[in-house]
PDBQT receptor file of N, H, CA, C and O in Angstrom, charges set to zero:
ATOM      1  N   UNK A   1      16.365   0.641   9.192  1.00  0.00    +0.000 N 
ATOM      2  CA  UNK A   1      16.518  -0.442   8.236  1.00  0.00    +0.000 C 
ATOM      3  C   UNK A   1      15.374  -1.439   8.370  1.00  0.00    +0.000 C 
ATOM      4  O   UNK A   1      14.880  -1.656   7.264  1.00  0.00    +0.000 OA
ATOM      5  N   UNK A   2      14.791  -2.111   9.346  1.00  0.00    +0.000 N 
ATOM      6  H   UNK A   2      15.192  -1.935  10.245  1.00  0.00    +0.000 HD
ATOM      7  CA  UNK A   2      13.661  -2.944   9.816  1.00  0.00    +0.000 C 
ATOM      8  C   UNK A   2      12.541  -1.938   9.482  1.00  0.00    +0.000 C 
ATOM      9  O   UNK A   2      11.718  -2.479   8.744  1.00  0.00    +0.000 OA
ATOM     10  N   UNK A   3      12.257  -0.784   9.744  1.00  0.00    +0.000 N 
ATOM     11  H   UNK A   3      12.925  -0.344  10.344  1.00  0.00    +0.000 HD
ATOM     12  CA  UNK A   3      11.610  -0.390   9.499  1.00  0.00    +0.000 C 
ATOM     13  C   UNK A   3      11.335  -0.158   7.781  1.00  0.00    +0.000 C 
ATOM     14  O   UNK A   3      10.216  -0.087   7.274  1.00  0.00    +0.000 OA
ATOM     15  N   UNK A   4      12.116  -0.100   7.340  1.00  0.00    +0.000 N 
ATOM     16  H   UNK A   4      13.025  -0.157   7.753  1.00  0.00    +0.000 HD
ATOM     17  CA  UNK A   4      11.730   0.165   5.600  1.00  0.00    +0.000 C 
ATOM     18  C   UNK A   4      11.734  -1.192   5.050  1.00  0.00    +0.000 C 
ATOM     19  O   UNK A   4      11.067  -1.257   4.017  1.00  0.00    +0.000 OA
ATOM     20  N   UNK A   5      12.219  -2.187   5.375  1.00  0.00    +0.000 N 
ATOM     21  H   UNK A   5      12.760  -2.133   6.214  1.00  0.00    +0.000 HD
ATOM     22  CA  UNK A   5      12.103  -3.636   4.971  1.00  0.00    +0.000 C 
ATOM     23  C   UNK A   5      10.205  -4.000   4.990  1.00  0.00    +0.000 C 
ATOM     24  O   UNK A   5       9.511  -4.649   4.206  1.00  0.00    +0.000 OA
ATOM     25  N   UNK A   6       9.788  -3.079   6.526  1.00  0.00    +0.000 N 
ATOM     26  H   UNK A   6      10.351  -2.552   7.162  1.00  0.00    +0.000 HD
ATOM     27  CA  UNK A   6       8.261  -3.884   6.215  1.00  0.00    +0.000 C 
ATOM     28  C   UNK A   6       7.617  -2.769   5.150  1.00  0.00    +0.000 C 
ATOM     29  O   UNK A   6       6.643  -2.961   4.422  1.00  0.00    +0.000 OA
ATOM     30  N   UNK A   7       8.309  -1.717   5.240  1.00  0.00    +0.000 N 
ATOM     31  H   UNK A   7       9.100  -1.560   5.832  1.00  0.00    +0.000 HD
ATOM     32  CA  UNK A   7       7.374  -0.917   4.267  1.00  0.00    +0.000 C 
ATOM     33  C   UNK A   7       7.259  -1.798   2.789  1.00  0.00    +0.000 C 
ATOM     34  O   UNK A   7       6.325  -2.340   2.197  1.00  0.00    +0.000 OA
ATOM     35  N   UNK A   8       8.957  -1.608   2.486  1.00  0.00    +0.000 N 
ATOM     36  H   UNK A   8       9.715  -1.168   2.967  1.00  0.00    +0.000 HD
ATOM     37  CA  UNK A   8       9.124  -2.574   1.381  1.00  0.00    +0.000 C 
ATOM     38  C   UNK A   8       7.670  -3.858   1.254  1.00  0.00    +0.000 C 
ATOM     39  O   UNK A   8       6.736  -3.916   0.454  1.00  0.00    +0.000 OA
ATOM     40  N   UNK A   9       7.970  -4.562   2.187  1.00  0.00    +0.000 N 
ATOM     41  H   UNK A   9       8.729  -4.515   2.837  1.00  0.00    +0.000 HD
ATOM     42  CA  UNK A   9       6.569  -5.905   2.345  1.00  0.00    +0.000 C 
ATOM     43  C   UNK A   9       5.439  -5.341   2.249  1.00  0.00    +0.000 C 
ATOM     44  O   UNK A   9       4.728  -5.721   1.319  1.00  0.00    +0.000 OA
ATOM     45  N   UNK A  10       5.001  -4.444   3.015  1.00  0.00    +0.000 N 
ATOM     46  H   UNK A  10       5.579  -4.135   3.771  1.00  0.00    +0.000 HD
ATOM     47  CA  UNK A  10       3.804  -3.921   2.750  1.00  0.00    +0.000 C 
ATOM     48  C   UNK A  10       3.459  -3.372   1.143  1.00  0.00    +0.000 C 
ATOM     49  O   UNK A  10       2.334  -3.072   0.742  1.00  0.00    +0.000 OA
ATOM     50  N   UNK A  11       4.291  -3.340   0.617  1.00  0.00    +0.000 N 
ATOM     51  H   UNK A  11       5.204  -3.584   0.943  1.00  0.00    +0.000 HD
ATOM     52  CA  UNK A  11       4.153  -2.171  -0.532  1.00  0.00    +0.000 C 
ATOM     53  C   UNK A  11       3.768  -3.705  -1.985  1.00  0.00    +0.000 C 
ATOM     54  O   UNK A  11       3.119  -3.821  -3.024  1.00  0.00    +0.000 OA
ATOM     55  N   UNK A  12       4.599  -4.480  -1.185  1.00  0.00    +0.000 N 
ATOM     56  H   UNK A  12       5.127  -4.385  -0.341  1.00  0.00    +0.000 HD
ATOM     57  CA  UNK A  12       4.466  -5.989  -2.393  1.00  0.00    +0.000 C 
ATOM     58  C   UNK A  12       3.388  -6.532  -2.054  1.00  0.00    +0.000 C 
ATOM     59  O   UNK A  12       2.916  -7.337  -2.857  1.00  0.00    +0.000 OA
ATOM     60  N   UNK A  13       2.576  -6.252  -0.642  1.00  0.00    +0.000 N 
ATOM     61  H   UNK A  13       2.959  -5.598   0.010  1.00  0.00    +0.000 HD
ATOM     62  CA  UNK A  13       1.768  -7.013  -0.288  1.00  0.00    +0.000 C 
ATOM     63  C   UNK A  13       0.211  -6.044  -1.241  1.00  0.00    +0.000 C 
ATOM     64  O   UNK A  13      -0.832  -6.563  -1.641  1.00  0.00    +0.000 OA
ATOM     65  N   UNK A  14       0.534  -4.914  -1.314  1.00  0.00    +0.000 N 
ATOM     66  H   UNK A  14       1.381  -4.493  -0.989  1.00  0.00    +0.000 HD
ATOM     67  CA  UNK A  14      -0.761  -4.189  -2.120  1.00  0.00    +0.000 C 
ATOM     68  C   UNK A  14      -0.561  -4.327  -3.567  1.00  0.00    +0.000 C 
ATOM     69  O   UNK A  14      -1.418  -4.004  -4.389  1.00  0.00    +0.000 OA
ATOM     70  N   UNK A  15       0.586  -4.811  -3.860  1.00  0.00    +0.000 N 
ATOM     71  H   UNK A  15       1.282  -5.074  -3.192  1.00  0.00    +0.000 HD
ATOM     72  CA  UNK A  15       0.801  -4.911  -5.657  1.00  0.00    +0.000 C 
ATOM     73  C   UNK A  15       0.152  -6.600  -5.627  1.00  0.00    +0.000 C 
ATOM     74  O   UNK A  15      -0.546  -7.067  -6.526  1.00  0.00    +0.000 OA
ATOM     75  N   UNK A  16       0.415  -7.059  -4.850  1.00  0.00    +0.000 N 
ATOM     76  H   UNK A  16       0.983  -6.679  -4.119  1.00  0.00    +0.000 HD
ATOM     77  CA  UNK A  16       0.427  -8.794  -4.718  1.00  0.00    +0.000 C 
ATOM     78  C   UNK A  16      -0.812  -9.029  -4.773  1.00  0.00    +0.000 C 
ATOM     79  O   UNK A  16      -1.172 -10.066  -5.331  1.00  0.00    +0.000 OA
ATOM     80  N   UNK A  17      -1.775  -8.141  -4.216  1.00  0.00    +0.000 N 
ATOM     81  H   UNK A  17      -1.483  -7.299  -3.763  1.00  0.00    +0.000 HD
ATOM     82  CA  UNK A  17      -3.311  -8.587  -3.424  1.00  0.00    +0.000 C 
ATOM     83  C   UNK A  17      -3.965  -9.061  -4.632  1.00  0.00    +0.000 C 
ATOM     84  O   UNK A  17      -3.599  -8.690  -5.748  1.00  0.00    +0.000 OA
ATOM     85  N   UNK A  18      -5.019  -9.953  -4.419  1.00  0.00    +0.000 N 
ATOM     86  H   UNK A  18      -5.316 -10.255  -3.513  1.00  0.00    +0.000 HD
ATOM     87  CA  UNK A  18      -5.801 -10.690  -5.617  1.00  0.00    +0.000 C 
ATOM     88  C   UNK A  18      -7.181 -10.201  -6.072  1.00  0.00    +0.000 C 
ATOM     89  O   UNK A  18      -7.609 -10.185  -7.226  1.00  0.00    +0.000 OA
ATOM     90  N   UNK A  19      -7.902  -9.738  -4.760  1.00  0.00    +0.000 N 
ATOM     91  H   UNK A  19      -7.554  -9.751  -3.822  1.00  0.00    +0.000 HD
ATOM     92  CA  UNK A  19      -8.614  -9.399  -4.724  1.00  0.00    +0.000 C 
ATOM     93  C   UNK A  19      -8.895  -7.465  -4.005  1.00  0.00    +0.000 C 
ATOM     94  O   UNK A  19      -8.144  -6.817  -3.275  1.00  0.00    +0.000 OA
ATOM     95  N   UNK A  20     -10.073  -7.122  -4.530  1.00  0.00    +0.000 N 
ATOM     96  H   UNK A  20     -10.683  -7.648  -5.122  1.00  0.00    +0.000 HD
ATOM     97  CA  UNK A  20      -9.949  -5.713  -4.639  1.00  0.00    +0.000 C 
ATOM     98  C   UNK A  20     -10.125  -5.072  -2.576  1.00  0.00    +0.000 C 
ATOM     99  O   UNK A  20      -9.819  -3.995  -2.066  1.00  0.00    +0.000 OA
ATOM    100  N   UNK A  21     -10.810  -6.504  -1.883  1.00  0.00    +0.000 N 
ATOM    101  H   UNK A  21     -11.058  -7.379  -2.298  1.00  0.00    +0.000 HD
ATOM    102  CA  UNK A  21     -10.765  -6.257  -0.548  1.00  0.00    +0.000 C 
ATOM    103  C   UNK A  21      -9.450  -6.331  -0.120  1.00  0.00    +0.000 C 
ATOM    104  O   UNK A  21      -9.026  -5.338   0.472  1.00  0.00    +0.000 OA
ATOM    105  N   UNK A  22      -8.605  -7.396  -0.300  1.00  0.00    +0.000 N 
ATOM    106  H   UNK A  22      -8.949  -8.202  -0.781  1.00  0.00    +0.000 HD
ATOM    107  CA  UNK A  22      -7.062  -7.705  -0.043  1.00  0.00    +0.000 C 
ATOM    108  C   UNK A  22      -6.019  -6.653  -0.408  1.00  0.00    +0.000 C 
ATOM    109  O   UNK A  22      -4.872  -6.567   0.033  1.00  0.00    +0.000 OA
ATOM    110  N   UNK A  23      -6.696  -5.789  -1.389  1.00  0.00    +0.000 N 
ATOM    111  H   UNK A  23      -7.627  -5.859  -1.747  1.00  0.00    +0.000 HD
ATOM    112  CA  UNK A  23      -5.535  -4.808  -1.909  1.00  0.00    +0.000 C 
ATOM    113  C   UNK A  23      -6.150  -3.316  -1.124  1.00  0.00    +0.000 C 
ATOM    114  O   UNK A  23      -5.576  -2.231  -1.215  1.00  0.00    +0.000 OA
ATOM    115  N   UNK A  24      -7.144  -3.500  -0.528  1.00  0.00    +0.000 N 
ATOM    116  H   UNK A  24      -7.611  -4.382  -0.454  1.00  0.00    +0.000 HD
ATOM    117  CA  UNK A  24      -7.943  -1.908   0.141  1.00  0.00    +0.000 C 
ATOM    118  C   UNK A  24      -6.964  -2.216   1.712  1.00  0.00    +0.000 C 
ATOM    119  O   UNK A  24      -6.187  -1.359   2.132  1.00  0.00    +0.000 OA
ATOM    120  N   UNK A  25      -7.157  -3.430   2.360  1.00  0.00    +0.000 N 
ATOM    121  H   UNK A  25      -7.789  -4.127   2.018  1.00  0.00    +0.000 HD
ATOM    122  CA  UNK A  25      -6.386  -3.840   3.342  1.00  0.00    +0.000 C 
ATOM    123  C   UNK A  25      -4.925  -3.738   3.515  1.00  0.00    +0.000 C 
ATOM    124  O   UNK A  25      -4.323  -3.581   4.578  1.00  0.00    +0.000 OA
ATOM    125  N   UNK A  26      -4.295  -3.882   1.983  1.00  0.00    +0.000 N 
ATOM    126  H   UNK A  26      -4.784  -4.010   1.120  1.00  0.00    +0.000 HD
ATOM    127  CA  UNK A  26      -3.043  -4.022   2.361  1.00  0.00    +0.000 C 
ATOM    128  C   UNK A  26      -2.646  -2.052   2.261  1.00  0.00    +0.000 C 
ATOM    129  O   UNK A  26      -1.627  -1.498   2.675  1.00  0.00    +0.000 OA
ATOM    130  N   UNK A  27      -3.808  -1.431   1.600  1.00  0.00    +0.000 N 
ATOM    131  H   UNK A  27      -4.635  -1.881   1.263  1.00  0.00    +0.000 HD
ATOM    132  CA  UNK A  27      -2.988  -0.067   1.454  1.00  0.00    +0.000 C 
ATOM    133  C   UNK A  27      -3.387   0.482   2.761  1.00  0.00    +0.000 C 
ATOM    134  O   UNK A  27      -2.466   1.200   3.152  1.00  0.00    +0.000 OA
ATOM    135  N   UNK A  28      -4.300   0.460   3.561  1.00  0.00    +0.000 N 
ATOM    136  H   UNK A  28      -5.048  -0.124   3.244  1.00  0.00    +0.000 HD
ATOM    137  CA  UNK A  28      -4.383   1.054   4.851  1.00  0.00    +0.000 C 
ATOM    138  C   UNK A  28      -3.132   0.230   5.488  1.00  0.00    +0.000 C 
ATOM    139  O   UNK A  28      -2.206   0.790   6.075  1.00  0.00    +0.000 OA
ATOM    140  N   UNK A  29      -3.206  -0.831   5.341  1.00  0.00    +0.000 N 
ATOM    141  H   UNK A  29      -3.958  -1.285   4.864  1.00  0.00    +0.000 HD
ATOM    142  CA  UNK A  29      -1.910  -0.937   6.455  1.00  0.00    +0.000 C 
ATOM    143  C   UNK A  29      -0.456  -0.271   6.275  1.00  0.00    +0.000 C 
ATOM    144  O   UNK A  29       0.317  -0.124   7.222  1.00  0.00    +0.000 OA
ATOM    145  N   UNK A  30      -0.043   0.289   4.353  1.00  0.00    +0.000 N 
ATOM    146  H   UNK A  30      -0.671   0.169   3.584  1.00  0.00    +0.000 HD
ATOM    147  CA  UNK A  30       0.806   0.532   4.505  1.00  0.00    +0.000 C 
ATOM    148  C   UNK A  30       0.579   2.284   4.219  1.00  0.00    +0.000 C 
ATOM    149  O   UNK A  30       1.441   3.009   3.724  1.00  0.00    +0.000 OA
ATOM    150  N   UNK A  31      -0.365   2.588   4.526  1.00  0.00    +0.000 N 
ATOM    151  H   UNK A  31      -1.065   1.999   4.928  1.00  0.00    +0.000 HD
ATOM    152  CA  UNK A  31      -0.587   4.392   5.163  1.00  0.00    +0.000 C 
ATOM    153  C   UNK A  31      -0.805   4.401   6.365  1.00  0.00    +0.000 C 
ATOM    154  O   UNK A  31      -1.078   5.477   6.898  1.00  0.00    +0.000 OA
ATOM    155  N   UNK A  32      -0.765   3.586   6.888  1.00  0.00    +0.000 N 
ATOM    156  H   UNK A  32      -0.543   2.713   6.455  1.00  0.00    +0.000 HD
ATOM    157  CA  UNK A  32      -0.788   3.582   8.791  1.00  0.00    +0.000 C 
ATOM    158  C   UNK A  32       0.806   3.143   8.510  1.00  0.00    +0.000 C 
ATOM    159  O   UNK A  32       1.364   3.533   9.536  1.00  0.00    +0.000 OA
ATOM    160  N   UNK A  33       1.489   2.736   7.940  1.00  0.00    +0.000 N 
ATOM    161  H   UNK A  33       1.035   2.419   7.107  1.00  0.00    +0.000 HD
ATOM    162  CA  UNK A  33       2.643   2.426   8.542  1.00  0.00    +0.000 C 
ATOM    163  C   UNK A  33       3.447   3.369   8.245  1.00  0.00    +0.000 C 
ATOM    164  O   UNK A  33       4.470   3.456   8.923  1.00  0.00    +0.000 OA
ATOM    165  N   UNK A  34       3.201   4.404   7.079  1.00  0.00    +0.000 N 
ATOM    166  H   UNK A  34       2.369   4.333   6.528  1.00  0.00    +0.000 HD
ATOM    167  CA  UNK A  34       3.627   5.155   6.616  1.00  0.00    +0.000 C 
ATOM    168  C   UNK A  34       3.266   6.570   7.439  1.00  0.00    +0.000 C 
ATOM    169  O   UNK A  34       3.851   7.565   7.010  1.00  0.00    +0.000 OA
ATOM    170  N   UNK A  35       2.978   6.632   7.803  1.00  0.00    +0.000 N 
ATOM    171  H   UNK A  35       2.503   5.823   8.151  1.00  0.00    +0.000 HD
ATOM    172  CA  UNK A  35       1.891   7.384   9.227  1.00  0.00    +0.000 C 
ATOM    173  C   UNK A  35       2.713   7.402  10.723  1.00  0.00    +0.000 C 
ATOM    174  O   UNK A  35       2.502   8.412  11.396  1.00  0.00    +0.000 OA
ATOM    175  N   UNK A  36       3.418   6.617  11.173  1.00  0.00    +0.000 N 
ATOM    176  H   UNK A  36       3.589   5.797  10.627  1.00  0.00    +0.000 HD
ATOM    177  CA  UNK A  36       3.465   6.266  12.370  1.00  0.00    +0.000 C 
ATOM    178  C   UNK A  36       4.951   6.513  11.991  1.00  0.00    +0.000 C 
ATOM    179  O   UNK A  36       5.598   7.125  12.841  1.00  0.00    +0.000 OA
ATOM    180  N   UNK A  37       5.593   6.144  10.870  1.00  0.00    +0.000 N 
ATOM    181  H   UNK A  37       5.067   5.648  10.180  1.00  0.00    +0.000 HD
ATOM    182  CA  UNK A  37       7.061   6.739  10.162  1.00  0.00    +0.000 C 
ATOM    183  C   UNK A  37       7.072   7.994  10.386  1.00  0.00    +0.000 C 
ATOM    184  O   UNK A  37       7.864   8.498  11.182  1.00  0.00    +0.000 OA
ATOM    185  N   UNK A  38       6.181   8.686   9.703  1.00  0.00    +0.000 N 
ATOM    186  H   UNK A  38       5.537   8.277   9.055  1.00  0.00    +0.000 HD
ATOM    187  CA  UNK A  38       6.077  10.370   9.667  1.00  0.00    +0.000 C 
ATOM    188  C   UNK A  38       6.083  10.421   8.131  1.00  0.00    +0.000 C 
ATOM    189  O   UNK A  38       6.032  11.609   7.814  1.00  0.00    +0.000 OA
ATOM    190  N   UNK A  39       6.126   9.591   6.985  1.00  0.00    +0.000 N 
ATOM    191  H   UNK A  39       6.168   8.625   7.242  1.00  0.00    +0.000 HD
ATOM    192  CA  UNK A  39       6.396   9.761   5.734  1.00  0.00    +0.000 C 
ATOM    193  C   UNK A  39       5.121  10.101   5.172  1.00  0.00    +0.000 C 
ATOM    194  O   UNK A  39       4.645   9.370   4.304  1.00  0.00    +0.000 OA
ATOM    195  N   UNK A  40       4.423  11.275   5.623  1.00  0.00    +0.000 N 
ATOM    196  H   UNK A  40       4.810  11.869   6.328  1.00  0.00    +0.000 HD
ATOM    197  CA  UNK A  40       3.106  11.568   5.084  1.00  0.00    +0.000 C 
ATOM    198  C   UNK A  40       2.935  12.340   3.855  1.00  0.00    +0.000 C 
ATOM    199  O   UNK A  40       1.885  12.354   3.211  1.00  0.00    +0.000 OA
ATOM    200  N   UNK A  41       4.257  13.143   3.471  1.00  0.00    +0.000 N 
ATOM    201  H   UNK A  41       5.110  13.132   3.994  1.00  0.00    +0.000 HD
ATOM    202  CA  UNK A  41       4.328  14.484   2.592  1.00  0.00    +0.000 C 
ATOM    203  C   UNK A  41       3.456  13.920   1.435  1.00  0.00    +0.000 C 
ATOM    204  O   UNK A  41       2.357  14.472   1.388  1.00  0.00    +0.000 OA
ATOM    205  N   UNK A  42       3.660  12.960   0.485  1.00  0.00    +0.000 N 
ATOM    206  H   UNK A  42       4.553  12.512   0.524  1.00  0.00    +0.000 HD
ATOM    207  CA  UNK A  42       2.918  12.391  -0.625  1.00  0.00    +0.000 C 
ATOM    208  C   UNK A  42       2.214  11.199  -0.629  1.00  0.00    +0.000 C 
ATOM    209  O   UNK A  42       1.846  10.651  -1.668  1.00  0.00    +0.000 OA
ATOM    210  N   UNK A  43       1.948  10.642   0.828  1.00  0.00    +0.000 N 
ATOM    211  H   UNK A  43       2.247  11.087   1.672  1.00  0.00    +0.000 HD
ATOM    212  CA  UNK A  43       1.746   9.355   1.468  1.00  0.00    +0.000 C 
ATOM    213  C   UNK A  43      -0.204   9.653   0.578  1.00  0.00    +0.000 C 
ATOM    214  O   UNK A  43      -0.670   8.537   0.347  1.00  0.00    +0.000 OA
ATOM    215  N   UNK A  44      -1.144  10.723   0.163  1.00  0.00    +0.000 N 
ATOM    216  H   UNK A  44      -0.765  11.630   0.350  1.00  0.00    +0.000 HD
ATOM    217  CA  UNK A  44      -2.289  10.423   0.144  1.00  0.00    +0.000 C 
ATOM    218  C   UNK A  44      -2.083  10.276  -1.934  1.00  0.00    +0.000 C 
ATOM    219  O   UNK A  44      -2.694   9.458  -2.621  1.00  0.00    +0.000 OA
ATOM    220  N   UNK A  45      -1.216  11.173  -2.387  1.00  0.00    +0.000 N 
ATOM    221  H   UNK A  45      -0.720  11.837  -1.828  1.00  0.00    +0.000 HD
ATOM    222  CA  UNK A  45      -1.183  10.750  -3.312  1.00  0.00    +0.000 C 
ATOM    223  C   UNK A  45      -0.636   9.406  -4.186  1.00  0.00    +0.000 C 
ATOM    224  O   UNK A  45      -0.955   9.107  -5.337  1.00  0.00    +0.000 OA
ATOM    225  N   UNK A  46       0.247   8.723  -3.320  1.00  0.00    +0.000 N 
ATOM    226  H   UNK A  46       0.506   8.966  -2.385  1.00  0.00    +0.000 HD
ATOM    227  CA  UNK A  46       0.562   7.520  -3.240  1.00  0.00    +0.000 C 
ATOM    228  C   UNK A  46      -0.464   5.982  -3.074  1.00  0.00    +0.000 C 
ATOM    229  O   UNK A  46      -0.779   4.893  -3.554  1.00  0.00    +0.000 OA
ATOM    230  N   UNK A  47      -0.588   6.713  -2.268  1.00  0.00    +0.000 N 
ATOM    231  H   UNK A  47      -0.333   7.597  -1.879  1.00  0.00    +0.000 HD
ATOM    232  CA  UNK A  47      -2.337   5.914  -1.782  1.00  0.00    +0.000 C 
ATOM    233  C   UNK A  47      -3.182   5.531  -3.171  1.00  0.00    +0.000 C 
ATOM    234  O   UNK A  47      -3.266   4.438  -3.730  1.00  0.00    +0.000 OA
ATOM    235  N   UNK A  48      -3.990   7.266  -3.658  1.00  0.00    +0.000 N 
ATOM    236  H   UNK A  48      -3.922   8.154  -3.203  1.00  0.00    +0.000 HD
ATOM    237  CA  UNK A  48      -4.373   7.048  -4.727  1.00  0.00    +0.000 C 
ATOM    238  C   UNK A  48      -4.097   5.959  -5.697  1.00  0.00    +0.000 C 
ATOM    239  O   UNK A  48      -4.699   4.918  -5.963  1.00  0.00    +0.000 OA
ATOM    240  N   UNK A  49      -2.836   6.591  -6.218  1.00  0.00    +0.000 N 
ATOM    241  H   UNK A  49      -2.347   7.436  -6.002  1.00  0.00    +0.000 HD
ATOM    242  CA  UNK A  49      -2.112   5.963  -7.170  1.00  0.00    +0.000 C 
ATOM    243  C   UNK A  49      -2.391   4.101  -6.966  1.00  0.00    +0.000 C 
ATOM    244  O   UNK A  49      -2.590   3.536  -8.041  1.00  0.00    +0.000 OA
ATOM    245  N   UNK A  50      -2.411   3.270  -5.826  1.00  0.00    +0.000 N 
ATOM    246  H   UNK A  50      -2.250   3.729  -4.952  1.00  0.00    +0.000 HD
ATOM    247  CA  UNK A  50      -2.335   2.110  -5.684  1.00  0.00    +0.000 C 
ATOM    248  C   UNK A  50      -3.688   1.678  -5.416  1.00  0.00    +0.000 C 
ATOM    249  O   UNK A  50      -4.014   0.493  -5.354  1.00  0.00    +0.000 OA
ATOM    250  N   UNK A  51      -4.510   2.708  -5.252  1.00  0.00    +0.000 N 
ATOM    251  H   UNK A  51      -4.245   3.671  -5.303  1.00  0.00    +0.000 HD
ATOM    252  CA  UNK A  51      -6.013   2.290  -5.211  1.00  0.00    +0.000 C 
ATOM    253  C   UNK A  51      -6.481   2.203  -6.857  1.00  0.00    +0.000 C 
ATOM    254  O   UNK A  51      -7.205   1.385  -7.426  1.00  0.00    +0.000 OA
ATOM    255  N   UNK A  52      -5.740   3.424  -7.381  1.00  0.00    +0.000 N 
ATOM    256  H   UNK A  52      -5.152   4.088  -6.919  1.00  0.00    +0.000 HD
ATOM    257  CA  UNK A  52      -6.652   3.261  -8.964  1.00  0.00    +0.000 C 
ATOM    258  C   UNK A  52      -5.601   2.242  -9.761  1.00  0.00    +0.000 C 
ATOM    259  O   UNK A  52      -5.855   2.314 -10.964  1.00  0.00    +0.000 OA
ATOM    260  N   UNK A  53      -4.589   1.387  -9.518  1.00  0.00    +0.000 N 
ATOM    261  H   UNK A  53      -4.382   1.329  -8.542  1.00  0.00    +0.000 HD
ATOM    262  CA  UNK A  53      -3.833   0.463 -10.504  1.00  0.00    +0.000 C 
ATOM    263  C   UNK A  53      -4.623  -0.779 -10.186  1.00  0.00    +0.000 C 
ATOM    264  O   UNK A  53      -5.236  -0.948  -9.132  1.00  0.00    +0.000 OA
ATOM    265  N   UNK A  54      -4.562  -1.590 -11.131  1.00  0.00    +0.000 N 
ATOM    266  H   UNK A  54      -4.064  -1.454 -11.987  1.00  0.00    +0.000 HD
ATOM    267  CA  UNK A  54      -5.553  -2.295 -11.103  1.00  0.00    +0.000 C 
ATOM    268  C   UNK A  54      -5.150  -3.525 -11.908  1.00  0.00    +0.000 C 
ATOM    269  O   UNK A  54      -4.710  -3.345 -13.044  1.00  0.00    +0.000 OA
ATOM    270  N   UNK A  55      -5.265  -4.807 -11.401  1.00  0.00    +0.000 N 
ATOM    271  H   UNK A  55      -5.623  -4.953 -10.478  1.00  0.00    +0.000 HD
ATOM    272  CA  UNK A  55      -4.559  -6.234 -11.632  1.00  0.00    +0.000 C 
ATOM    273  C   UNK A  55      -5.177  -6.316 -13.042  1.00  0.00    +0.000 C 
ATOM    274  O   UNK A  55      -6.232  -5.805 -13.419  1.00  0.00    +0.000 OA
ATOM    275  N   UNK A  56      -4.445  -6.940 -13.627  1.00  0.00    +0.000 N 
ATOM    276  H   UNK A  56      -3.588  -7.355 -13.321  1.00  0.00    +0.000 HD
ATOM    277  CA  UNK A  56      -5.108  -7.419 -14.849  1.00  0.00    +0.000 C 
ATOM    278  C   UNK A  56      -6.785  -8.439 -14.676  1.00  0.00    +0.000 C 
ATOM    279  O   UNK A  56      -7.835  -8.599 -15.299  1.00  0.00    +0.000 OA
ATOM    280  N   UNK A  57      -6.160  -8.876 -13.489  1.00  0.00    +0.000 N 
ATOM    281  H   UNK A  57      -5.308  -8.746 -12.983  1.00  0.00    +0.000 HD
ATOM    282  CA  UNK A  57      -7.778  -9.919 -13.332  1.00  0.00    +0.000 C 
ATOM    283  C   UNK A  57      -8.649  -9.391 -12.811  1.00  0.00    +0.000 C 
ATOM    284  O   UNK A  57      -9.775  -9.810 -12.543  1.00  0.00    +0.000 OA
ATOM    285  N   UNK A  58      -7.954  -7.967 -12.548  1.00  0.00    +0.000 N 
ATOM    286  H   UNK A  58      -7.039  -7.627 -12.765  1.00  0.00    +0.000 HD
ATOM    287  CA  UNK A  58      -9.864  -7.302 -11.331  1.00  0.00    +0.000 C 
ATOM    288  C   UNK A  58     -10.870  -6.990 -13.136  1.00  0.00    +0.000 C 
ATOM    289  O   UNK A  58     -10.485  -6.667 -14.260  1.00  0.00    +0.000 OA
ATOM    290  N   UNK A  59     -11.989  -7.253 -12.638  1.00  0.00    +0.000 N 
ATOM    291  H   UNK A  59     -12.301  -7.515 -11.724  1.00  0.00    +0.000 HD
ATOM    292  CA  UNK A  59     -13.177  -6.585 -13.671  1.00  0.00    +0.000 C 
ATOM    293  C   UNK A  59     -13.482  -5.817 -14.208  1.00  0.00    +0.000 C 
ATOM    294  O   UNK A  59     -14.543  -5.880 -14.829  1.00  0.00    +0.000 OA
TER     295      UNK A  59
């Protein structure tokens, strides 16, 4: 349960990020956390997915 609560945080913290360094930071932290879970099966396509969405304010 603690454990999926920070995933949860982590996961708001890469939708949240403002900037395109803040959002590269927050997804390694939550594929290392996702990593150390064992939740790897779709963990790189997931990844993707939150690297290419993109804030309305990025450029």
């Amino acid at each position: 349960m603690r454990e999926e609560l920070r995933l949860m945080k982590l996961r708001a913290a890469v939708l949240l990020a403002r900037s395109r360094e803040a959002r590269a930071r927050a997804t390694r932290a939550l594929e290392h956390a996702r990593l150390l879970r064992g939740d790897s099966a779709d963990l790189r396509q997931q990844a993707d997915e939150l690297r290419e969405s993109k804030r309305p304010d990025d450029p």
